[in-house]
N, C-alpha and C positions, 0 to 999 in steps of 0.2 A: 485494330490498334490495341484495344484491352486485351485481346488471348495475347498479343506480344509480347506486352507488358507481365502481364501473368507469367508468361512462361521465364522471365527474363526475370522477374523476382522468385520463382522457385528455385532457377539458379543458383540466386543468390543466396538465397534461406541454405539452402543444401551444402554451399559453398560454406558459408560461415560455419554449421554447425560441422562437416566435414573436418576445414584443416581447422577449424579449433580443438578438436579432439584426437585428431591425428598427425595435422602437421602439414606442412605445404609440397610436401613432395609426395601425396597422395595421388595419384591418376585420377584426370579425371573420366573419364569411363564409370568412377565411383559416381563422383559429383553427379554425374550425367542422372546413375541407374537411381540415386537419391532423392534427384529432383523428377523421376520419371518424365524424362526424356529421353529422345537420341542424341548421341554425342555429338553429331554434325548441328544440332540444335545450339549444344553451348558454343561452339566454334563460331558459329554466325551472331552470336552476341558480345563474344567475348575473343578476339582474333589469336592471342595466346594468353599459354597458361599464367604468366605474369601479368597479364591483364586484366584476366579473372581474380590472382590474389589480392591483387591491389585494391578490385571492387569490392572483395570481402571486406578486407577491414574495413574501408570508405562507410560501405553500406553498415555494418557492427558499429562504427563509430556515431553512424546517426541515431543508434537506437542507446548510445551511452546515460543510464538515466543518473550520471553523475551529475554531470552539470545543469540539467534542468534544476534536479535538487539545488545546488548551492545557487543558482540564479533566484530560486524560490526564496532562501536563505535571508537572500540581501535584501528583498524588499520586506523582512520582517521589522518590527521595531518593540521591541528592542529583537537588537539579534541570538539568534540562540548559542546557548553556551559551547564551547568549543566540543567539552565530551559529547554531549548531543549532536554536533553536527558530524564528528568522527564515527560515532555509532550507526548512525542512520549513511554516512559513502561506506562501512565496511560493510553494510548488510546489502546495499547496491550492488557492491562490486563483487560480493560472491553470489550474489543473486541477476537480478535484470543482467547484470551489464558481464557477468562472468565470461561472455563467448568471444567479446570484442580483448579482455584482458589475454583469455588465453591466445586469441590472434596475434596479440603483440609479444606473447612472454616466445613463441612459436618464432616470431620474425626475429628478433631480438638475438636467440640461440641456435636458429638453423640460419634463416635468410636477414643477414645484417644490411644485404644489398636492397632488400623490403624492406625494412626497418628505416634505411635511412633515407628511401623513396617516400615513406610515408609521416620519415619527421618533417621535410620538407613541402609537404603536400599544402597547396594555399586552404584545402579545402578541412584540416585536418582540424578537431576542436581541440582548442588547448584548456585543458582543465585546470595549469597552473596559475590562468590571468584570474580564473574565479576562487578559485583557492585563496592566490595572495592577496585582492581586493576583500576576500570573508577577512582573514587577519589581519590585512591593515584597519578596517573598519574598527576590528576590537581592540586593538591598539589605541585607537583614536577615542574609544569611550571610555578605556581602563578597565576594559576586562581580559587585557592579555598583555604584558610589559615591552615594553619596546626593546628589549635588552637584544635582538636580534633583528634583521630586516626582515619583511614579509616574505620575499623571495626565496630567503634561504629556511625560514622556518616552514613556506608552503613543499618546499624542496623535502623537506625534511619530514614532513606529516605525510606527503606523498611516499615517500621509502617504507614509512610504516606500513601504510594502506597495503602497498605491494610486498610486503613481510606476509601481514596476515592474510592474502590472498595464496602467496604460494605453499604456504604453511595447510592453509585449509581447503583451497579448489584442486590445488597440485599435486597435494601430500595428505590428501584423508585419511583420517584414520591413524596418522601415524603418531608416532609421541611428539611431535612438534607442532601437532593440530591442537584447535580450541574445541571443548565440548558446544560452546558458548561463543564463538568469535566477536560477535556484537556487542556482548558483556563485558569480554574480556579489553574491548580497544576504550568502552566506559570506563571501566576500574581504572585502567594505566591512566586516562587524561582527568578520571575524576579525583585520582591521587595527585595528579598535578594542579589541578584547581584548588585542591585542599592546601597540600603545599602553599600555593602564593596565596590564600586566601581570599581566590576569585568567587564570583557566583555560582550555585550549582546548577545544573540542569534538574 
């Protein structure tokens, strides 16, 4: 039962790291020679190719270390300043959790049809409900104005997140990258703390 298991998470390893950097219309014959295996190997875990991508992201989506972070977050007291909690998911998400982002920036611009199997997915974590409970919380102690709903400001901090991810995972090096990305998402929200004259981090 372990060697099955094993063989059945190198798959997947090999899957994730495959169409995240390539894309989903990679063969897998790759996936296979990646995860050293034979191809008939991934076929008996995975009955098609759509079956296997969809394991991808599933499996990249458990290993998201965003929301452990902001779950972390919430049982602080007090809670941390917004610039700090923006620095520490930008340095996540081009880091630990980079392979599951590029899974979905992938689904998103080739396979809309993956995409919209896996917004649906019962199993799928939604990072927006811990997002917008982190700013309703600060809301709620006056360390972030209520002059907007949580929803659309978690809406809204998330669109950032995914700026500086496609700017610096997608686009390195390029003049729209940050030397500093982690720095640079502190300055912008710790400009905005200064702004309203909230607490700093």
């Amino acid at each position: 039962m372990k060697k099955r298991q094993d063989a059945k998470d190198k798959i997947l390893g090999a899957a994730i790291h495959e169409f995240a950097y390539h894309g989903f219309s990679l063969s897998v014959a790759r996936i296979a020679r990646k995860a050293q295996v034979n191809e008939i190997t991934v076929w008996r875990y995975f009955k098609t190719k759509d079956i296997l991508c969809h394991a991808a992201i599933r499996a990249a989506a458990q290993q998201d270390a965003l929301i452990p972070y902001l779950e972390a977050s919430l049982k602080q007291n007090p809670l941390p300043a917004l610039s700090e909690v923006i620095t520490e998911l930008t340095r996540l998400m081009l880091a630990e959790s980079a392979d599951y982002y590029r899974l979905i920036h992938h689904a998103v611009l080739c396979r809309p049809d993956l995409a919209e199997a896996w917004d649906k997915d019962k199993h799928r974590p939604h990072l927006h409900s811990f997002l917008t409970e982190y700013i309703r919380r600060l809301q709620a102690t006056g360390m972030l104005p209520a002059a907007c709903s949580p929803q659309e400001a978690s809406r809204d901090i998330f669109g950032l997140l995914l700026g500086s991810f496609i700017r610096n995972a997608l686009m390195p090096g390029s003049e729209l990258s940050d030397a500093d990305p982690g720095g640079a998402a502190r300055r912008l929200f710790q400009a905005f703390e200064i702004n309203l004259g909230l607490p700093q981090a």
